[in-house]
Residue frames as qw, qx, qy, qz and C-alpha x, y, z in Angstrom:
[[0.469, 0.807, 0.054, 0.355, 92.27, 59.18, 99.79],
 [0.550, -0.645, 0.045, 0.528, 95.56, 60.55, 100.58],
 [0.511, 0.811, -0.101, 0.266, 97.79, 63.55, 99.07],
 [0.508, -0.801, 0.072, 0.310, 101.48, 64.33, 99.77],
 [0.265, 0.953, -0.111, 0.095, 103.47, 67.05, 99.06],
 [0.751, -0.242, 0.253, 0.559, 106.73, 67.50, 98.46],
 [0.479, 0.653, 0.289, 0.511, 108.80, 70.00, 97.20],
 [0.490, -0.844, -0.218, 0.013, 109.21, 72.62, 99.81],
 [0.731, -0.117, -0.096, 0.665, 112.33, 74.49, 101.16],
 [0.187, -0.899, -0.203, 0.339, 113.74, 77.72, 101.25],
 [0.605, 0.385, 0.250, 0.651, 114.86, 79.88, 98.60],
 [0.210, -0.387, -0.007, 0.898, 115.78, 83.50, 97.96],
 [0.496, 0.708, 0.292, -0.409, 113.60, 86.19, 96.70],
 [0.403, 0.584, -0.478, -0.517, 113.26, 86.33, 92.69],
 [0.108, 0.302, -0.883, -0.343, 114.17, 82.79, 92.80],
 [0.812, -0.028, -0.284, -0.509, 111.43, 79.70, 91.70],
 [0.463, -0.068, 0.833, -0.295, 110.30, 76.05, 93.78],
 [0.542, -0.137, -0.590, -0.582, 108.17, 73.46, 92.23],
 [0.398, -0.256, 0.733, -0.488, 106.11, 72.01, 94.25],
 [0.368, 0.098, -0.886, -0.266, 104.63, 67.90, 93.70],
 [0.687, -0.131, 0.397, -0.594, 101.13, 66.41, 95.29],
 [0.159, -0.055, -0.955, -0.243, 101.28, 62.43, 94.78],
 [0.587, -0.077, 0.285, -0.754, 97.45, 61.48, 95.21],
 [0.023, 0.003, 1.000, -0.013, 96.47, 57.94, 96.02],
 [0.165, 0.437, 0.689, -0.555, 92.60, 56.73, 96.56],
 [0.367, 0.693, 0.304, -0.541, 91.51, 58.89, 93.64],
 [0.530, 0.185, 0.456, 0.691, 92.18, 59.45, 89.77],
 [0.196, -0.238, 0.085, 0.947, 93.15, 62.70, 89.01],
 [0.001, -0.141, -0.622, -0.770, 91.15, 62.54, 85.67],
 [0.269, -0.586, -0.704, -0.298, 87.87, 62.74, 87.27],
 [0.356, -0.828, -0.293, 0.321, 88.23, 65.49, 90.19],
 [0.087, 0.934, -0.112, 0.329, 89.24, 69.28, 90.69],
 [0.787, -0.157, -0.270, 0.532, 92.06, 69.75, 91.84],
 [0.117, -0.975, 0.076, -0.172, 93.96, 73.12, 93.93],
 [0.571, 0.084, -0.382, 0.722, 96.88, 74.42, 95.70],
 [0.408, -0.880, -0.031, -0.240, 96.09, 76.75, 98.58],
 [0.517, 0.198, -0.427, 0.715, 98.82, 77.97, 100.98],
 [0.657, -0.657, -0.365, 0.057, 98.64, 79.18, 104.94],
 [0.470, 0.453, -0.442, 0.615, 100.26, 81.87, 106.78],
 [0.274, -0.056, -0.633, 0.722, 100.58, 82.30, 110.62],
 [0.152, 0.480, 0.374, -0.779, 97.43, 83.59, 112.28],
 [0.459, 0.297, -0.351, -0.760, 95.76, 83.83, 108.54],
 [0.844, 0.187, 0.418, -0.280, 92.95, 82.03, 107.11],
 [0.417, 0.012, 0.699, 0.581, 94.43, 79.38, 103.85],
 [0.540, 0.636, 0.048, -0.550, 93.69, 80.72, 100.66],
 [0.800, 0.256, 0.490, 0.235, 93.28, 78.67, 97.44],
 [0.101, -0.707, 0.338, 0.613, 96.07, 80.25, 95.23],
 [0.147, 0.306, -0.697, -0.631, 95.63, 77.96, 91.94],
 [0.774, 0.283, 0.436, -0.362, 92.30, 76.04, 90.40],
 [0.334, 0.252, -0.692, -0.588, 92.15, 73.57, 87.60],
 [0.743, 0.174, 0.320, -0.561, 88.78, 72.03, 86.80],
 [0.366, 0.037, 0.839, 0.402, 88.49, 69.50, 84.66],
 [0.347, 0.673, 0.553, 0.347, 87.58, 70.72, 81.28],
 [0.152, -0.983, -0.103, 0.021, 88.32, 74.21, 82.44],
 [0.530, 0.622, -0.206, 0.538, 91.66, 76.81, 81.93],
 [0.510, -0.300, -0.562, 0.578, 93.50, 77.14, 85.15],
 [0.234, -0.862, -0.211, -0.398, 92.76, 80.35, 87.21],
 [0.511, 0.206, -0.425, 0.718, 95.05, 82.11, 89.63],
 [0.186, -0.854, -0.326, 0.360, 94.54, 84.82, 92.96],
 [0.463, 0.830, 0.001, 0.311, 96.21, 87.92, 91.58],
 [0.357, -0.844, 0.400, 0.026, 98.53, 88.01, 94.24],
 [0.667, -0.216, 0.647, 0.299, 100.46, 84.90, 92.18],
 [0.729, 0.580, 0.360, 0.047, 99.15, 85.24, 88.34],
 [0.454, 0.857, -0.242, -0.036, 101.76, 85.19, 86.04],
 [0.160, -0.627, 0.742, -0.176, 104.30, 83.86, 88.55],
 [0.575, -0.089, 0.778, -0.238, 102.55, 80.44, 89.57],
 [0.435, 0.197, -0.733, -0.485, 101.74, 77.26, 87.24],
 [0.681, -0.200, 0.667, -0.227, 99.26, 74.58, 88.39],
 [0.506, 0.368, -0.593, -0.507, 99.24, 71.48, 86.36],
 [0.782, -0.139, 0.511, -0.327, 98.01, 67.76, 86.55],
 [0.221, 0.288, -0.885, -0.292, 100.26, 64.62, 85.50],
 [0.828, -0.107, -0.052, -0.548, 96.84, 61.67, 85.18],
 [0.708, 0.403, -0.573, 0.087, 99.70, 59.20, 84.40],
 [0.518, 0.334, -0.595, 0.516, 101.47, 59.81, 87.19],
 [0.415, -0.708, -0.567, -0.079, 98.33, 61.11, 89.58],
 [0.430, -0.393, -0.234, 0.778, 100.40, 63.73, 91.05],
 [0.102, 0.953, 0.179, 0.224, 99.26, 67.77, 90.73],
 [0.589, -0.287, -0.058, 0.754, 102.00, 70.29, 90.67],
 [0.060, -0.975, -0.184, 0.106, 102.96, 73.83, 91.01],
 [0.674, 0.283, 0.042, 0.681, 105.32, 75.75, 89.73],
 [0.386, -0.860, -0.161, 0.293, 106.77, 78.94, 91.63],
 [0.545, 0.441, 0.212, 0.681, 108.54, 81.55, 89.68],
 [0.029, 0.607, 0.004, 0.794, 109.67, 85.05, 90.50],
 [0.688, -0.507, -0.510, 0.100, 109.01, 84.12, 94.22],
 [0.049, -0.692, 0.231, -0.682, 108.83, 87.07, 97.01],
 [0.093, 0.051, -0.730, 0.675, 109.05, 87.11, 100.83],
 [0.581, 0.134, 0.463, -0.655, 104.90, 87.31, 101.51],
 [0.726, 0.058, -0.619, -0.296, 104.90, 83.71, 99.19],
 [0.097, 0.448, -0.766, 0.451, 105.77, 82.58, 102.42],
 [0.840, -0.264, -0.029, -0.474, 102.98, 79.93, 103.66],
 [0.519, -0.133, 0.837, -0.114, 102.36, 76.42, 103.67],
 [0.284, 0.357, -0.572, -0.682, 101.49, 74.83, 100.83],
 [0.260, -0.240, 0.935, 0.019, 99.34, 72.86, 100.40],
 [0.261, 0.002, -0.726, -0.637, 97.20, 70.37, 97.42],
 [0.503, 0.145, 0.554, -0.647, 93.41, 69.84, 97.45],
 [0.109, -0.268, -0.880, -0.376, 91.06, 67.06, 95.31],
 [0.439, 0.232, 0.369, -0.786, 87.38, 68.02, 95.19],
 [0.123, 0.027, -0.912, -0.389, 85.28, 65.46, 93.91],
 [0.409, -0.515, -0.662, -0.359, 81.11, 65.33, 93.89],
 [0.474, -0.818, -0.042, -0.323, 80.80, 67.47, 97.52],
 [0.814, -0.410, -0.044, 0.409, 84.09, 65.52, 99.13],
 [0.252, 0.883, -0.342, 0.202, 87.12, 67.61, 99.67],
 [0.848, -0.493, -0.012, 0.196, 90.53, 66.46, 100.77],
 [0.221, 0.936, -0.216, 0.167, 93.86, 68.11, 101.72],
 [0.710, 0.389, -0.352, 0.470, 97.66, 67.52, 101.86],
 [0.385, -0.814, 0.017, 0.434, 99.03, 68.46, 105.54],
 [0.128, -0.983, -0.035, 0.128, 101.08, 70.56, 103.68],
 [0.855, -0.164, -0.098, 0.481, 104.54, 71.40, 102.82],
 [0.254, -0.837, -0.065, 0.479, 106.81, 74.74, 103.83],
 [0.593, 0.581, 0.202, 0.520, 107.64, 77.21, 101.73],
 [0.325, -0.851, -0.194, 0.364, 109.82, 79.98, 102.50],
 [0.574, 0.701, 0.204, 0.371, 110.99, 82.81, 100.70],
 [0.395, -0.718, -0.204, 0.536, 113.69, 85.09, 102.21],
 [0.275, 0.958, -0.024, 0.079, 114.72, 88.77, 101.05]]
């Protein structure tokens, strides 16, 4: 199983990123899927969920701003980034969970300057 991200880069605050997870090894249609993100010296935290069968779910430090979504067609999970401040600033990066396996995306950089 492999995921990689793409999307990444560096915008100004207010403004929006999408970010793209291509995922080989696995079909979407049958696993959970995230987006977690990493800053310096901090532990990752999982910033968007979508289960299968289940309405996405956000941390509250993104809801309202962030979209996750899954293309099945195209196996790829993505994120939309909207309204996007200086402490969005991480890594980024996409996770499959499937019967106890997890597996993650090294990642790609998001920065957000003021």
């Amino acid at each position: 199983v492999q995921l990689l991200e793409s999307g990444g880069g560096v915008v100004q605050a207010g403004g929006s990123l999408g970010l793209s997870c291509l995922v080989s090894g696995l079909a979407l249609s049958i696993v959970d899927v995230f987006w977690g993100r990493q800053e310096p010296g901090k532990d990752r935290e999982v910033v968007a969920t979508l289960r299968r069968g289940s309405s996405a779910m956000y941390a509250d430090s993104v809801k309202g701003r962030f979209t996750i979504s899954r293309d099945s067609a195209k196996n790829t999970i993505n994120l939309q980034m909207n309204s996007l401040k200086p402490e969005d600033t991480a890594i980024y990066s996409c996770n499959v969970r499937k019967l106890g396996a997890s597996y993650w995306g090294q990642g790609t950089q998001v920065t957000v300057s003021s």
